[in-house]
C-alpha positions in Angstrom: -17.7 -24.6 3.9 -18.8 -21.5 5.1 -16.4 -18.2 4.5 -16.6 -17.8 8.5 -15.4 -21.3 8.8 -12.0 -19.8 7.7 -11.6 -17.1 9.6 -9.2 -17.1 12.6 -10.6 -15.1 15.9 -7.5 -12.5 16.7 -7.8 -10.1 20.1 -5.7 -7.1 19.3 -5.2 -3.6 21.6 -5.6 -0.5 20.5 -5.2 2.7 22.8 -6.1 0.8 25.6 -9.3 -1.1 24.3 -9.2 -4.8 22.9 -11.2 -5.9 20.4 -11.9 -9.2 18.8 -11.4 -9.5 15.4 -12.1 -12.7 12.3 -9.4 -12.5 10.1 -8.5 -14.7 7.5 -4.9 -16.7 8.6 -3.1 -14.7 5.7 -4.2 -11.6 7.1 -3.0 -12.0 10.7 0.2 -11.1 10.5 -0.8 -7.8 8.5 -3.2 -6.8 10.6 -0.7 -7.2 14.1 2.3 -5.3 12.1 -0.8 -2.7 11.5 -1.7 -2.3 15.0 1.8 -2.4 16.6 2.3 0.9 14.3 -1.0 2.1 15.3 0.2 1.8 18.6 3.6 3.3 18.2 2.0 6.6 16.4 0.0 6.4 19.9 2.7 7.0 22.0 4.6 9.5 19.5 2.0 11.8 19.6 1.4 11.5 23.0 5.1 12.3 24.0 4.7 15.3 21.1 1.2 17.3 22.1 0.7 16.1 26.3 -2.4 17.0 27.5 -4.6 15.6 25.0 -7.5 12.8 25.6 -6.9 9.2 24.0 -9.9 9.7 21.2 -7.5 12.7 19.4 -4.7 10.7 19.8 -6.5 8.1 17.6 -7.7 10.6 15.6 -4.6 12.0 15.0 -3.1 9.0 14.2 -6.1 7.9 11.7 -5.3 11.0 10.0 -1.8 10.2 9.5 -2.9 6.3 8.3 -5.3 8.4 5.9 -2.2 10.5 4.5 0.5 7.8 4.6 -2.3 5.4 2.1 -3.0 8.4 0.1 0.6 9.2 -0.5 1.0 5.3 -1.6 -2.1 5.1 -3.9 -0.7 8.8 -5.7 2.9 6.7 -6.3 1.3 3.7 -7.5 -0.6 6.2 -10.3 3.0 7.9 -11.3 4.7 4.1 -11.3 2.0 3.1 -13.4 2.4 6.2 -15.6 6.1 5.8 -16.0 5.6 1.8 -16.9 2.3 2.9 -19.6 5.4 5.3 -21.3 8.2 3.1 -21.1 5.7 0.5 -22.8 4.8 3.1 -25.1 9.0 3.9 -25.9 9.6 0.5 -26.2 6.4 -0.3 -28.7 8.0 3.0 -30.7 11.5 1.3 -31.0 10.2 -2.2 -32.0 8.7 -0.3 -35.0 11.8 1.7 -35.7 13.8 -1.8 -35.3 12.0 -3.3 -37.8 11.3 -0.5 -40.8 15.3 -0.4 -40.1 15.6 -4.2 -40.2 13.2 -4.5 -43.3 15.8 -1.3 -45.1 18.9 -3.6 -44.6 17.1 -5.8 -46.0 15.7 -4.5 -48.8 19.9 -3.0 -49.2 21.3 -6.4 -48.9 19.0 -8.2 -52.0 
């Protein structure tokens, strides 16, 4: 079975234009949250700067897609940092835990 074969055909509407997209079925409901905020961003920054054409509203709002993923991938890195040294901590603490374990031990024979 062909990868295509999978794929669900999905119209969506963005600024004013629809286009026909193949998503896989897991995808779909992602990808409609995605363009009802795409959407919404549309018609904030429209009501904030009139006057402008609908290609730098997109724009604008790519930029702030663009910013919004960058700020996400930069917490990902500082969760992942905090869990590497908490790992680190606790690998510390098992050794600690044990030379102590190993002196009672030693204390008790």
């Amino acid at each position: 079975m062909e990868e295509n074969d999978s794929l669900l055909p999905v119209n969506i509407a963005i600024a004013d234009r629809t286009y026909r997209l193949k998503v896989k079925p897991e995808d779909e409901e992602v990808l409609r949250k995605t363009v009802k905020i795409i959407n919404e961003k549309i018609v904030e920054y429209k009501t904030l700067f009139a006057g402008k054409d609908m290609q730098d509203y997109v724009s604008m709002v790519l930029i702030w897609l663009a910013t919004e993923e960058t700020k996400t991938a930069e917490h990902i890195v500082d969760i992942q940092n905090a869990v590497d040294k908490i790992t680190l901590l606790e690998n510390q603490l098992d050794k600690v835990l044990v030379k102590e374990e190993d002196n009672q031990e030693e204390i008790t024979n």
